[in-house]
CHARMM-style PDB file with segment names, atoms N, HN, CA, C and O in Angstrom:
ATOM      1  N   UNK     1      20.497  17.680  -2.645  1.00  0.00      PROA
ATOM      2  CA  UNK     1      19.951  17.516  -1.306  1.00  0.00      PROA
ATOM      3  C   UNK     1      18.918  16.398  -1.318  1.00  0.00      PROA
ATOM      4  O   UNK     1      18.114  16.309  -2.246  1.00  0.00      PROA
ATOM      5  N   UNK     2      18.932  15.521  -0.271  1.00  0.00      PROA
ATOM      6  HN  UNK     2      19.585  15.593   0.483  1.00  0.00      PROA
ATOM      7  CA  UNK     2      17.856  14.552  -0.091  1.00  0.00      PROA
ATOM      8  C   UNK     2      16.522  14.286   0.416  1.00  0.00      PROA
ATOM      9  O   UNK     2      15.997  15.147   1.123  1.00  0.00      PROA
ATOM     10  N   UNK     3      16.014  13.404   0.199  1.00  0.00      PROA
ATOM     11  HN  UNK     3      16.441  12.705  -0.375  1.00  0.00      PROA
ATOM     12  CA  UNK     3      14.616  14.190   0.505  1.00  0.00      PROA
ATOM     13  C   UNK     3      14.297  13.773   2.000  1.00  0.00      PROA
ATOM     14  O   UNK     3      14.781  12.743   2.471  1.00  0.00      PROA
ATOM     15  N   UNK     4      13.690  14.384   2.533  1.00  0.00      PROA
ATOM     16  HN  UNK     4      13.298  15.220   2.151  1.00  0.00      PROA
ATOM     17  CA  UNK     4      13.407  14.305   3.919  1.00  0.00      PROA
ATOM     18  C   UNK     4      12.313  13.082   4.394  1.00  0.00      PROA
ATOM     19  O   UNK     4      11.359  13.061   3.617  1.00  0.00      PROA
ATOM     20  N   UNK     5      12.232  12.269   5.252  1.00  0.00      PROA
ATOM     21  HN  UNK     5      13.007  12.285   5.884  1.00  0.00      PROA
ATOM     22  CA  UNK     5      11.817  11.163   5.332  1.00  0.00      PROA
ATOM     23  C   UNK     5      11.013  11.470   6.707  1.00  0.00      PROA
ATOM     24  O   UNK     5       9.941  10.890   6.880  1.00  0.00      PROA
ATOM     25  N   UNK     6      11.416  12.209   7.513  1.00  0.00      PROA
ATOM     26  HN  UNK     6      12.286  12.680   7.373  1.00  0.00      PROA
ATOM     27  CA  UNK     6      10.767  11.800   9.248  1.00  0.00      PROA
ATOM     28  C   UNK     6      10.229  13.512   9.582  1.00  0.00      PROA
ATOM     29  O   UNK     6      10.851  14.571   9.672  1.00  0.00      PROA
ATOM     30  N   UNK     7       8.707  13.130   9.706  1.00  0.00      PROA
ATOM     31  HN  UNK     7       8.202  12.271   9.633  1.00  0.00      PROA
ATOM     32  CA  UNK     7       7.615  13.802  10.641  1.00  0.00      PROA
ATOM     33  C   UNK     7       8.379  15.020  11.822  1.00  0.00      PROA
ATOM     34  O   UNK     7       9.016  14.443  12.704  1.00  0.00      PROA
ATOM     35  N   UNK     8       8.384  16.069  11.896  1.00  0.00      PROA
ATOM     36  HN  UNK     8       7.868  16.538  11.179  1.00  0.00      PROA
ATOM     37  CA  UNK     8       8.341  17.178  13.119  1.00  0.00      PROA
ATOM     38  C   UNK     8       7.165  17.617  13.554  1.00  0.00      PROA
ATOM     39  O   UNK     8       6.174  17.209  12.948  1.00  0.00      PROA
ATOM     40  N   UNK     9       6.994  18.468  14.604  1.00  0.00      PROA
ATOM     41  HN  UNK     9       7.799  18.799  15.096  1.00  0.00      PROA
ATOM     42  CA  UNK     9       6.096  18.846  14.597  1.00  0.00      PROA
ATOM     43  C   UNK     9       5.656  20.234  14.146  1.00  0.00      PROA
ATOM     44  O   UNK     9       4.580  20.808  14.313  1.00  0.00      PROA
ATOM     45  N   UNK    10       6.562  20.548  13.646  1.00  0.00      PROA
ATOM     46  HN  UNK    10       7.436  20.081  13.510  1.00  0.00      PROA
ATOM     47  CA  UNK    10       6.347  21.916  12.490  1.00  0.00      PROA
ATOM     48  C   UNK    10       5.392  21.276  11.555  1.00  0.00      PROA
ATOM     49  O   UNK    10       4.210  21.524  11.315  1.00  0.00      PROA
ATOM     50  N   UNK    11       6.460  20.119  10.947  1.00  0.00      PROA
ATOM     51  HN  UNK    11       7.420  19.917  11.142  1.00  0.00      PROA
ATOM     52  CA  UNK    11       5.186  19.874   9.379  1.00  0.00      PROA
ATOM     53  C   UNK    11       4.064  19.375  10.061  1.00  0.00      PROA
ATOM     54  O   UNK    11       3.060  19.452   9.352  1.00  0.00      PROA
ATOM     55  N   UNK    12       3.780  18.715  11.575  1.00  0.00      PROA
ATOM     56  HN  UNK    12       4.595  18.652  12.151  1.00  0.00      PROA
ATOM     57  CA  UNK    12       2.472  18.190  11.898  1.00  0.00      PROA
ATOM     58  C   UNK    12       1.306  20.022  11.962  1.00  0.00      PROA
ATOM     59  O   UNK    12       0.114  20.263  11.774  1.00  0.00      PROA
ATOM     60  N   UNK    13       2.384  20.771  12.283  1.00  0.00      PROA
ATOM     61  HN  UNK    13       3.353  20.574  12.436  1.00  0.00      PROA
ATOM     62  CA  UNK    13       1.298  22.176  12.177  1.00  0.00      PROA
ATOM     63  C   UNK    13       1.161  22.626  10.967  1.00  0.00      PROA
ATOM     64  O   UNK    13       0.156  23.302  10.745  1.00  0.00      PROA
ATOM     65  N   UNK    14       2.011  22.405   9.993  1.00  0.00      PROA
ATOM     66  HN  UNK    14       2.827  21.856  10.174  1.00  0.00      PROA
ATOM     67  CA  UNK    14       1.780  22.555   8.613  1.00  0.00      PROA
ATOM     68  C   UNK    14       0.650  21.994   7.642  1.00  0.00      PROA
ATOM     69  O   UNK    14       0.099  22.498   6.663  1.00  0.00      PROA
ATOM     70  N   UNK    15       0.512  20.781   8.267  1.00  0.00      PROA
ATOM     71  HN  UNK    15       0.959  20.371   9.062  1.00  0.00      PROA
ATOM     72  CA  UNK    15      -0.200  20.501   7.501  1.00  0.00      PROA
ATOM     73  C   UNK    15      -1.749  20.102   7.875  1.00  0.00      PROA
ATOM     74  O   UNK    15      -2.758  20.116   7.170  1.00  0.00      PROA
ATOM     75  N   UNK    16      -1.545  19.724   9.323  1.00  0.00      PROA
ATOM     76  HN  UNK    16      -0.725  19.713   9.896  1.00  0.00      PROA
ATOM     77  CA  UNK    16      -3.117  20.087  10.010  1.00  0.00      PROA
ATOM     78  C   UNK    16      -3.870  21.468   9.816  1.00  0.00      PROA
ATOM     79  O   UNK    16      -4.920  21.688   9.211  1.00  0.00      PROA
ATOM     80  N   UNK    17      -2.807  22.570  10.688  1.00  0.00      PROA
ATOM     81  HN  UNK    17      -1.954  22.392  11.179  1.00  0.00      PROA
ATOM     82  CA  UNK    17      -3.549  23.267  10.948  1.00  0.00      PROA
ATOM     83  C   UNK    17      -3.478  23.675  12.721  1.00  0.00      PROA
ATOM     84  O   UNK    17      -4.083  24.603  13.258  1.00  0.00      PROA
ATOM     85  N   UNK    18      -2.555  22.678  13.392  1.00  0.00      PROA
ATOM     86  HN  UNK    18      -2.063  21.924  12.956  1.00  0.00      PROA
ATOM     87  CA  UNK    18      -2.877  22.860  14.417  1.00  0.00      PROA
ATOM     88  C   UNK    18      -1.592  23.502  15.436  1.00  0.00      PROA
ATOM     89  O   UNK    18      -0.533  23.979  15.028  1.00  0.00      PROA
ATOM     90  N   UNK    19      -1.986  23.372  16.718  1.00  0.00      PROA
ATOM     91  HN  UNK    19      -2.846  22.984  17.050  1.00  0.00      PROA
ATOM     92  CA  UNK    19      -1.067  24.362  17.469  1.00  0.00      PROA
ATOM     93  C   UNK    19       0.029  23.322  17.434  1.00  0.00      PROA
ATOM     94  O   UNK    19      -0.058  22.129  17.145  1.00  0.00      PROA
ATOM     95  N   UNK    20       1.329  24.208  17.878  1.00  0.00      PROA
ATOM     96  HN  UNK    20       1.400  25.178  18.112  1.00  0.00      PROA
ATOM     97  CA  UNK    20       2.764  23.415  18.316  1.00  0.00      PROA
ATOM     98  C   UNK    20       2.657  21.983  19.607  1.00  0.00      PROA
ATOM     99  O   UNK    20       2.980  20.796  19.562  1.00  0.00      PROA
ATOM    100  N   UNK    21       2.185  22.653  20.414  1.00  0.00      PROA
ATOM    101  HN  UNK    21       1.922  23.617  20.451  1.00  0.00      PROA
ATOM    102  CA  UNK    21       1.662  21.495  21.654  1.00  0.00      PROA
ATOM    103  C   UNK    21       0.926  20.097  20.759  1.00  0.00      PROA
ATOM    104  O   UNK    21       1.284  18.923  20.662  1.00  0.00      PROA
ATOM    105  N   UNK    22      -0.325  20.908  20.154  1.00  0.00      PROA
ATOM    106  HN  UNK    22      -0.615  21.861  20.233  1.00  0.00      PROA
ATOM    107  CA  UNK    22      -1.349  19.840  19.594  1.00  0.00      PROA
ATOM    108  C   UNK    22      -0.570  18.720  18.781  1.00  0.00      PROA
ATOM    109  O   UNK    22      -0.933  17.548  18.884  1.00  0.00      PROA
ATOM    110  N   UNK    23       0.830  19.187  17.723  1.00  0.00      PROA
ATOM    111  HN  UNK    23       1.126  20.139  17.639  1.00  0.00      PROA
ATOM    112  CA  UNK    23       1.320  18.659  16.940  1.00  0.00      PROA
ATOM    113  C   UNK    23       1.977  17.713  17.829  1.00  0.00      PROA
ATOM    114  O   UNK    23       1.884  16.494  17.687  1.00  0.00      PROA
ATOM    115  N   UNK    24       2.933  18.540  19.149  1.00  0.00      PROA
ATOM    116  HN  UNK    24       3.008  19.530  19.264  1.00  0.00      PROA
ATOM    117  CA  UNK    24       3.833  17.151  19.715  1.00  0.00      PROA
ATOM    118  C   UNK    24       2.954  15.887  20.131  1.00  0.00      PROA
ATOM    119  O   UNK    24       3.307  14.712  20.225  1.00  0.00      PROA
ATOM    120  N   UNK    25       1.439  16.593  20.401  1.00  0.00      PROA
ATOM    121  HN  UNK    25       1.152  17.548  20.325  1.00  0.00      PROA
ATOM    122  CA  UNK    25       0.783  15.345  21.434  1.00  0.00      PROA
ATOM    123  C   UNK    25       0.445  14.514  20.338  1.00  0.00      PROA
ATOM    124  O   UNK    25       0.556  13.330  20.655  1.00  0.00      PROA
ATOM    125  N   UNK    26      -0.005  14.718  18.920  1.00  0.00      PROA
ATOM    126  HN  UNK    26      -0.095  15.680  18.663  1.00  0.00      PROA
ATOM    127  CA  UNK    26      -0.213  13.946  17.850  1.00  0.00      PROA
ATOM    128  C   UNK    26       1.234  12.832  17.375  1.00  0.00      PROA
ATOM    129  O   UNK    26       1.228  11.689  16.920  1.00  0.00      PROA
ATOM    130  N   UNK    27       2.021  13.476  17.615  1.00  0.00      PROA
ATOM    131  HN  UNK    27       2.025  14.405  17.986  1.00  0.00      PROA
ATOM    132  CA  UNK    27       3.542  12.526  17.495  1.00  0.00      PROA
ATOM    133  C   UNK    27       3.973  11.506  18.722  1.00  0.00      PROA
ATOM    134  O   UNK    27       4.651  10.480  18.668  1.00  0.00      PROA
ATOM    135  N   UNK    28       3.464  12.027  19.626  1.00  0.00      PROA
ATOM    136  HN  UNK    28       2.914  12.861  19.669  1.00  0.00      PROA
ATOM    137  CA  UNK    28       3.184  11.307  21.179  1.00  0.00      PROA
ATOM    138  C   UNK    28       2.510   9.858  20.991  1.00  0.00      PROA
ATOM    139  O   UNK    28       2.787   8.730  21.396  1.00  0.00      PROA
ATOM    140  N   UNK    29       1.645  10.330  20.308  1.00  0.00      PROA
ATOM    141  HN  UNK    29       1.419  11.247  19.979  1.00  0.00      PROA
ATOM    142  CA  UNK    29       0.652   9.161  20.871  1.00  0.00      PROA
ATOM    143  C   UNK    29       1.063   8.482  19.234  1.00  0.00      PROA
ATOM    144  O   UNK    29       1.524   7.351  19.388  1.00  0.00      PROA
ATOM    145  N   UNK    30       1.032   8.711  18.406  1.00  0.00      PROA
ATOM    146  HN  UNK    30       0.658   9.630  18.281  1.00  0.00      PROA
ATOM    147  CA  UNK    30       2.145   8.137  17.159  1.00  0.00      PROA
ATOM    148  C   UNK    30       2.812   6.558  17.362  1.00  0.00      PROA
ATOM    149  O   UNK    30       2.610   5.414  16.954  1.00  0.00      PROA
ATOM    150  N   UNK    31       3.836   7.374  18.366  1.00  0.00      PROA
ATOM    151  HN  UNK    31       3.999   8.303  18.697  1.00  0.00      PROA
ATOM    152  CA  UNK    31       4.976   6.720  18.812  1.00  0.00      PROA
ATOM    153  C   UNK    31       3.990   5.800  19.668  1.00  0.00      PROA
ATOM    154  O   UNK    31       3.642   4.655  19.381  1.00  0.00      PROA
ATOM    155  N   UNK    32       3.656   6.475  20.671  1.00  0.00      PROA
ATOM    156  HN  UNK    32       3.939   7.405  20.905  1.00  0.00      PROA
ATOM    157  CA  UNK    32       2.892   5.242  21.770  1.00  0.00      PROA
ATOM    158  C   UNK    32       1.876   4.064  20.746  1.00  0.00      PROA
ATOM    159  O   UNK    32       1.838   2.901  21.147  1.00  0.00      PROA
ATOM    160  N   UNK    33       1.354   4.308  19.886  1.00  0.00      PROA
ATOM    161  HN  UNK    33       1.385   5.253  19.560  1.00  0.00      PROA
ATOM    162  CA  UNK    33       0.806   3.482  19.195  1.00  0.00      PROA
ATOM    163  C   UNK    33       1.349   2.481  18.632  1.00  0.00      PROA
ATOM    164  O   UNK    33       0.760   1.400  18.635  1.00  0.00      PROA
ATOM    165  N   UNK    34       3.003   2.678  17.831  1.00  0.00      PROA
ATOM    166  HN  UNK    34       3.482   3.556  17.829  1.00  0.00      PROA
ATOM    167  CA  UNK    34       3.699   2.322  17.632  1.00  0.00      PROA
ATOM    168  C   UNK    34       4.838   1.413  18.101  1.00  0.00      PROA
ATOM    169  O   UNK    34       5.661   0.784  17.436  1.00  0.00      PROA
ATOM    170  N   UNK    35       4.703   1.490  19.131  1.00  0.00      PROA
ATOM    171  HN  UNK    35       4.034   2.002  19.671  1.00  0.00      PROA
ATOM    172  CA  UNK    35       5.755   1.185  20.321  1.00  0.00      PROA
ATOM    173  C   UNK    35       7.288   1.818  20.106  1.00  0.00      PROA
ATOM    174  O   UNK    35       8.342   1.185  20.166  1.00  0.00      PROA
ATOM    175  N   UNK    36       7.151   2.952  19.894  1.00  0.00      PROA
ATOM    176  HN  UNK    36       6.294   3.466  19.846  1.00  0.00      PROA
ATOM    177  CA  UNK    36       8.406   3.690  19.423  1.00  0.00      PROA
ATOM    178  C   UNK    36       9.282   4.371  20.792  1.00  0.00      PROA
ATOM    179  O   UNK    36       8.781   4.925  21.770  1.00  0.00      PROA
ATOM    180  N   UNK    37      10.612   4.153  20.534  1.00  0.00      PROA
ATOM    181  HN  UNK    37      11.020   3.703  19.740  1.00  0.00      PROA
ATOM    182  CA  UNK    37      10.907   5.084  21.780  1.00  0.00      PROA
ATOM    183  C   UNK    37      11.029   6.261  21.921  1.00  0.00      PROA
ATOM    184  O   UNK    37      10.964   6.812  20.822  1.00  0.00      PROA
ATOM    185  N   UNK    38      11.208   7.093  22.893  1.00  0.00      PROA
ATOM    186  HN  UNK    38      11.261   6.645  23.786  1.00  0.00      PROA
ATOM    187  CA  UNK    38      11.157   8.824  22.837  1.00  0.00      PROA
ATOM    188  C   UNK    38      11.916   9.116  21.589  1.00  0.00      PROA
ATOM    189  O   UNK    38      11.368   9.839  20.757  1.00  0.00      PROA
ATOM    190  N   UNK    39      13.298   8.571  21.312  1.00  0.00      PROA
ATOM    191  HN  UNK    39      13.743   7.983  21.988  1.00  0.00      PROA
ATOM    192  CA  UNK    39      14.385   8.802  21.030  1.00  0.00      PROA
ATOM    193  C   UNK    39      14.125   8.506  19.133  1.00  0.00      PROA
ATOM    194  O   UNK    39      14.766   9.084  18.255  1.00  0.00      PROA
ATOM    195  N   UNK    40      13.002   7.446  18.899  1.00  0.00      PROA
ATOM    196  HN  UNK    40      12.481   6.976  19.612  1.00  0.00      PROA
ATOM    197  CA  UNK    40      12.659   7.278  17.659  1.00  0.00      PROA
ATOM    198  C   UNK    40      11.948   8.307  16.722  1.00  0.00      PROA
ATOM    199  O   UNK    40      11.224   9.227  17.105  1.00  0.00      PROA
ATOM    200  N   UNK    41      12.210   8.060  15.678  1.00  0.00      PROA
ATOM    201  HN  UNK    41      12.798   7.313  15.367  1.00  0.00      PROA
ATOM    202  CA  UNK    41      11.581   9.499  14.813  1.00  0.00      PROA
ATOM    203  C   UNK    41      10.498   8.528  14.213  1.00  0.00      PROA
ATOM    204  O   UNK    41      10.500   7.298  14.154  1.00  0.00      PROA
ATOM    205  N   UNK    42       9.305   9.716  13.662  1.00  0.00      PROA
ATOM    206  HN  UNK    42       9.304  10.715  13.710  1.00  0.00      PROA
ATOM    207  CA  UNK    42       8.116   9.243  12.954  1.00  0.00      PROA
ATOM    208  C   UNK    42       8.234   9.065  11.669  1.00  0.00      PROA
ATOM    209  O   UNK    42       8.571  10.205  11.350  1.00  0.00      PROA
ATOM    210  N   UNK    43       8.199   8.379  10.544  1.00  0.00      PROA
ATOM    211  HN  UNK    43       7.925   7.452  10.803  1.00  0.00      PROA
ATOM    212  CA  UNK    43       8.187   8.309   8.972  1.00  0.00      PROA
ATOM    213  C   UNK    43       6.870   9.193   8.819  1.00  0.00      PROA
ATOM    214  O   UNK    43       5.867   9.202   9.532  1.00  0.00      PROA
ATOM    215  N   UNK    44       7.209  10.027   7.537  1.00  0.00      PROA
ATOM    216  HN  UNK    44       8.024  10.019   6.958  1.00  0.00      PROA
ATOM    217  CA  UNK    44       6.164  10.506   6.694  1.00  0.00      PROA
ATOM    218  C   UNK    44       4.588   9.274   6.453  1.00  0.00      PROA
ATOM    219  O   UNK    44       3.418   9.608   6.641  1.00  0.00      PROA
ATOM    220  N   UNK    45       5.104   7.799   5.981  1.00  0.00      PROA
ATOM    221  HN  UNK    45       6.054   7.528   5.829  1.00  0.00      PROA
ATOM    222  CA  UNK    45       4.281   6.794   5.745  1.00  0.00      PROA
ATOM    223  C   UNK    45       3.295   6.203   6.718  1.00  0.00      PROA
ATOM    224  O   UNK    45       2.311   5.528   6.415  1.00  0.00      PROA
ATOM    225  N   UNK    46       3.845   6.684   8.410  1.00  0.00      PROA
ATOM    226  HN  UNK    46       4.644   7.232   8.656  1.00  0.00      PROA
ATOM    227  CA  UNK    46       3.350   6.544   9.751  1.00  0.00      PROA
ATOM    228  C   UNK    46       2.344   7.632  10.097  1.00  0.00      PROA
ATOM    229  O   UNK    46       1.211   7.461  10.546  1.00  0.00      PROA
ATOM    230  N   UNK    47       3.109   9.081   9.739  1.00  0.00      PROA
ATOM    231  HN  UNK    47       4.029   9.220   9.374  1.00  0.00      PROA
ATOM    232  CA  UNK    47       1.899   9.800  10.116  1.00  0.00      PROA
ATOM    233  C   UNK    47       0.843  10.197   9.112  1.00  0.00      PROA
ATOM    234  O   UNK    47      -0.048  11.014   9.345  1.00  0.00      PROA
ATOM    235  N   UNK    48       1.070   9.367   7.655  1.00  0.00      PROA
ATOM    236  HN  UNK    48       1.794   8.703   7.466  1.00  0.00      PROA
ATOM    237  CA  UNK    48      -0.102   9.688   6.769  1.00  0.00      PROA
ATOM    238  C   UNK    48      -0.730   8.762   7.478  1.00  0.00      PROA
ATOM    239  O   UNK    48      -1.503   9.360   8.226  1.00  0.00      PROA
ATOM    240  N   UNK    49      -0.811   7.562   7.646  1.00  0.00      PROA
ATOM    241  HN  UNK    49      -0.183   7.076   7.038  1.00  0.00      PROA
ATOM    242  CA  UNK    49      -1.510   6.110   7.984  1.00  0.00      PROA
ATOM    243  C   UNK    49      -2.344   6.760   9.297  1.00  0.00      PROA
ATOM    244  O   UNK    49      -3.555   6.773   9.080  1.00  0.00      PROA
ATOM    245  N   UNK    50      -2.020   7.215  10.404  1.00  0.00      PROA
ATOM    246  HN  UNK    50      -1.036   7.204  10.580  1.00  0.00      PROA
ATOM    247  CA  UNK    50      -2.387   7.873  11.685  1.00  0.00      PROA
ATOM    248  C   UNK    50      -3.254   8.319  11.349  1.00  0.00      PROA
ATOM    249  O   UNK    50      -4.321   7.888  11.786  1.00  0.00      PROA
ATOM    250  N   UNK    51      -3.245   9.679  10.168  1.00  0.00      PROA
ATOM    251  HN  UNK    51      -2.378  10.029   9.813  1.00  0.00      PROA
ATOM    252  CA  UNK    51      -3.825  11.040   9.730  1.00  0.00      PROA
ATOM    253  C   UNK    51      -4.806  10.579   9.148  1.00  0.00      PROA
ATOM    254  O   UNK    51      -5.941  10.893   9.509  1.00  0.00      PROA
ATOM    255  N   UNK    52      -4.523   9.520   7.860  1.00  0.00      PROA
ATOM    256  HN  UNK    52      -3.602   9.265   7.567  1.00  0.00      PROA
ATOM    257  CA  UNK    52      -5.769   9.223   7.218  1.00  0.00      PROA
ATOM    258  C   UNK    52      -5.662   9.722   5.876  1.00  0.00      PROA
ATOM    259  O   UNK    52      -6.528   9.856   5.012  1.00  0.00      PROA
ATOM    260  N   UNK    53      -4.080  10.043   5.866  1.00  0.00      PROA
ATOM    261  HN  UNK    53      -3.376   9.935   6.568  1.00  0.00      PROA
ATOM    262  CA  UNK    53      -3.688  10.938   4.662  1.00  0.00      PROA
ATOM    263  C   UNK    53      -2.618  10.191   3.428  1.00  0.00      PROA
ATOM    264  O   UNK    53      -1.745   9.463   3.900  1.00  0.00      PROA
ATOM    265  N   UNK    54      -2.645  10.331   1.990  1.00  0.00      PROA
ATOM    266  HN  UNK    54      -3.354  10.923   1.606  1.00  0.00      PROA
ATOM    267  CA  UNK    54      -2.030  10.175   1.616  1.00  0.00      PROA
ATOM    268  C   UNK    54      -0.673  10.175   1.735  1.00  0.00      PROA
ATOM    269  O   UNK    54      -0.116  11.205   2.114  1.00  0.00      PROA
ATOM    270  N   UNK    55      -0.047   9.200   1.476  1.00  0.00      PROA
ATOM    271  HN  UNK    55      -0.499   8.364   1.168  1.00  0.00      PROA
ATOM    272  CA  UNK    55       1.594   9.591   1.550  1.00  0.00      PROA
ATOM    273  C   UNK    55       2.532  10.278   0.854  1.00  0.00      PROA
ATOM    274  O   UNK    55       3.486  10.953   1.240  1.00  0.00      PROA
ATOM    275  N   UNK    56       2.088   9.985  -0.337  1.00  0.00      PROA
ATOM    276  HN  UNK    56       1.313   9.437  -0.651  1.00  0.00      PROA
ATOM    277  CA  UNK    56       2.807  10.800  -1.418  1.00  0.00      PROA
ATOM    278  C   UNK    56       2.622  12.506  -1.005  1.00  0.00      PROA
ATOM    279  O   UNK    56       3.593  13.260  -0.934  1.00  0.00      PROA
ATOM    280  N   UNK    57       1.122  12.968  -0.739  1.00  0.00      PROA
ATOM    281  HN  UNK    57       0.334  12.355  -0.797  1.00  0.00      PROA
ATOM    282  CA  UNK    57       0.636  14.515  -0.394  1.00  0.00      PROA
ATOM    283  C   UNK    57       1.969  14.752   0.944  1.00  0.00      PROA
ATOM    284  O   UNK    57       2.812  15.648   0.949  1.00  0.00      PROA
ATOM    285  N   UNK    58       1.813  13.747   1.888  1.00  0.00      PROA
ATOM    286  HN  UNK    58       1.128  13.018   1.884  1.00  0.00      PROA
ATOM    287  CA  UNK    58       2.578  14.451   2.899  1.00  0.00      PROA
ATOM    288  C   UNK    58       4.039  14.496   2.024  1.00  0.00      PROA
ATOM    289  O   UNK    58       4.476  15.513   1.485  1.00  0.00      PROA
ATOM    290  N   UNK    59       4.515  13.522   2.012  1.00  0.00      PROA
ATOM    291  HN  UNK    59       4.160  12.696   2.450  1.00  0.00      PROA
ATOM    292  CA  UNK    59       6.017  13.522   1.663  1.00  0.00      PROA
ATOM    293  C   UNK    59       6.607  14.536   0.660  1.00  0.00      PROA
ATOM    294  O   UNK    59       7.837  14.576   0.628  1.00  0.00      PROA
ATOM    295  N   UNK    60       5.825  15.487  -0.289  1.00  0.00      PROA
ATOM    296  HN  UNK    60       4.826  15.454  -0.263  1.00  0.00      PROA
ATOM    297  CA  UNK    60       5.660  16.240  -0.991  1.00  0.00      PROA
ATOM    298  C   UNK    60       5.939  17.740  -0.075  1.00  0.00      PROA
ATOM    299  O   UNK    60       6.821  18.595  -0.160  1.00  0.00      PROA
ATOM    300  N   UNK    61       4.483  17.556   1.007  1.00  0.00      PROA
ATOM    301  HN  UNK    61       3.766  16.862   1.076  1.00  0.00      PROA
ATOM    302  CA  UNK    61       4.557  18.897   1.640  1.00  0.00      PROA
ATOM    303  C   UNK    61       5.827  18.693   2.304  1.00  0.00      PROA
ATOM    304  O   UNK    61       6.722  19.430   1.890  1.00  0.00      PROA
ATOM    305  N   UNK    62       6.114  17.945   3.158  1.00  0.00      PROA
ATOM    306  HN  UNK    62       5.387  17.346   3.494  1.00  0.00      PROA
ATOM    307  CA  UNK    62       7.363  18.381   4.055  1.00  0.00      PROA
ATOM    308  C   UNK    62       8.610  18.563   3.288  1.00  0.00      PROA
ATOM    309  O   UNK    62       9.505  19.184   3.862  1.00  0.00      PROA
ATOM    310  N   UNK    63       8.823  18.140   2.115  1.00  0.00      PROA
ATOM    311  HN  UNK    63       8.096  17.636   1.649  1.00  0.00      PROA
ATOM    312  CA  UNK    63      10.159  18.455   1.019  1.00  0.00      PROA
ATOM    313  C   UNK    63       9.456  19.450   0.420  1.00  0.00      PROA
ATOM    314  O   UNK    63       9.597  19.260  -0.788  1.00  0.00      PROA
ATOM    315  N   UNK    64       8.901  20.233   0.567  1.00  0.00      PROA
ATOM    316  HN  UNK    64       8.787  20.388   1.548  1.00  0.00      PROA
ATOM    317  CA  UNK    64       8.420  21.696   0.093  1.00  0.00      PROA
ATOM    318  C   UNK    64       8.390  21.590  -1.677  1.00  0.00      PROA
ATOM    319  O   UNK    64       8.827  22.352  -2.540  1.00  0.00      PROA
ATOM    320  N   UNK    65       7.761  20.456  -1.743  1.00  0.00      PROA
ATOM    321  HN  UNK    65       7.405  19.837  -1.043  1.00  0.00      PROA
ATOM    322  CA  UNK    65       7.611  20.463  -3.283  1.00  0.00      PROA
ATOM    323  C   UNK    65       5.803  20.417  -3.765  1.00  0.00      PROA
ATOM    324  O   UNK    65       4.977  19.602  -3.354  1.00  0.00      PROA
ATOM    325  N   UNK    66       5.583  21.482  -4.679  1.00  0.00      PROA
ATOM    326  HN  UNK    66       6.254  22.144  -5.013  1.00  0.00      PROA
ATOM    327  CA  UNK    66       4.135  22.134  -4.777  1.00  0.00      PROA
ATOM    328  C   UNK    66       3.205  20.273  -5.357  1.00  0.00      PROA
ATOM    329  O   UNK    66       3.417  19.323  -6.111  1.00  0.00      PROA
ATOM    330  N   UNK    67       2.299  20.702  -4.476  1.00  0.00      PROA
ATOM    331  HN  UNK    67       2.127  21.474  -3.864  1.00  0.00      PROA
ATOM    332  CA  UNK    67       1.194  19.373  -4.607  1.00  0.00      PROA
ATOM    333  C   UNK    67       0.474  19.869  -6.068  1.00  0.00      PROA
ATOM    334  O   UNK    67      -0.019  20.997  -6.069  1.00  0.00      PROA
ATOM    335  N   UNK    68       0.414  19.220  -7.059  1.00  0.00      PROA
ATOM    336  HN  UNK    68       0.814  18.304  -7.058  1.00  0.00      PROA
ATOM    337  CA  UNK    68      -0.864  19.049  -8.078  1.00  0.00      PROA
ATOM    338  C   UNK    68      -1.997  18.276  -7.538  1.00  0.00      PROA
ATOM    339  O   UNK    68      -2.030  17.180  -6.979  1.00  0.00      PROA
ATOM    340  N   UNK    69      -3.251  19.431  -7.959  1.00  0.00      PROA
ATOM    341  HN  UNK    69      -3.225  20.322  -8.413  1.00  0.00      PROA
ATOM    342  CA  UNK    69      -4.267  19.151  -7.442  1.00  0.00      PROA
ATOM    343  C   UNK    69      -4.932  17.817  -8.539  1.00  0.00      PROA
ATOM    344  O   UNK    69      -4.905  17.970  -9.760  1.00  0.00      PROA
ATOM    345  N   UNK    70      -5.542  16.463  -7.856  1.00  0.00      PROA
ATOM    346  HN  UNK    70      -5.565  16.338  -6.864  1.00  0.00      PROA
ATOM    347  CA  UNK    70      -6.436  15.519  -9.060  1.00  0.00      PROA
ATOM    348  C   UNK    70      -7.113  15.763  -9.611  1.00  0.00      PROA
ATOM    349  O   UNK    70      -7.774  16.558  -8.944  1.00  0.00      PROA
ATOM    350  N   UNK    71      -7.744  15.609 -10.948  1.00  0.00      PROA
ATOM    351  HN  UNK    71      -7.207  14.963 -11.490  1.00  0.00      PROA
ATOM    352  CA  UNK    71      -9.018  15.878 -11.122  1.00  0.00      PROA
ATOM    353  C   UNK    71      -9.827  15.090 -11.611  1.00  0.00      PROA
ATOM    354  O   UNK    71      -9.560  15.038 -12.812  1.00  0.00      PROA
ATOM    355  N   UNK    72     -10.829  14.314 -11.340  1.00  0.00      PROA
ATOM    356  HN  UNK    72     -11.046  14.356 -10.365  1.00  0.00      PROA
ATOM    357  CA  UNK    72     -11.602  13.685 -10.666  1.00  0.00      PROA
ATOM    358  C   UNK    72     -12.860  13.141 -12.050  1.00  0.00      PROA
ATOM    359  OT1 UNK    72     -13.839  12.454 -11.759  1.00  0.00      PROA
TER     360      UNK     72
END
């Protein structure tokens, strides 16, 4: 199986924290930032950049593969 590449808003509640609504409006404005159309999907690499988040961490969580923590 391959690995999954494009943002829902499940994994946007997964991994925020936040409500279903909160997640679509975070993919909303994504896209609007982006100039994306309704019809376009978000990359993992788009909504770390948005988030402020690593890419590798997201692309990990949404292919449900366990994050190792750094140590520092």
């Amino acid at each position: 199986m391959g690995k999954r590449l494009c943002i829902y808003a499940s994994d946007v509640e997964l991994i925020t924290g936040r409500s279903n609504r909160q997640s679509l409006e975070i993919l909303r404005k994504i896209k609007l930032e982006k100039g994306k159309e309704t019809h376009q999907v978000i990359s993992y690499c788009e909504f770390a950049e948005y988030m402020g988040l690593k890419p590798e961490a997201v692309l990990k969580t949404i292919n449900k593969v366990p994050l190792v923590l750094e140590e520092e």
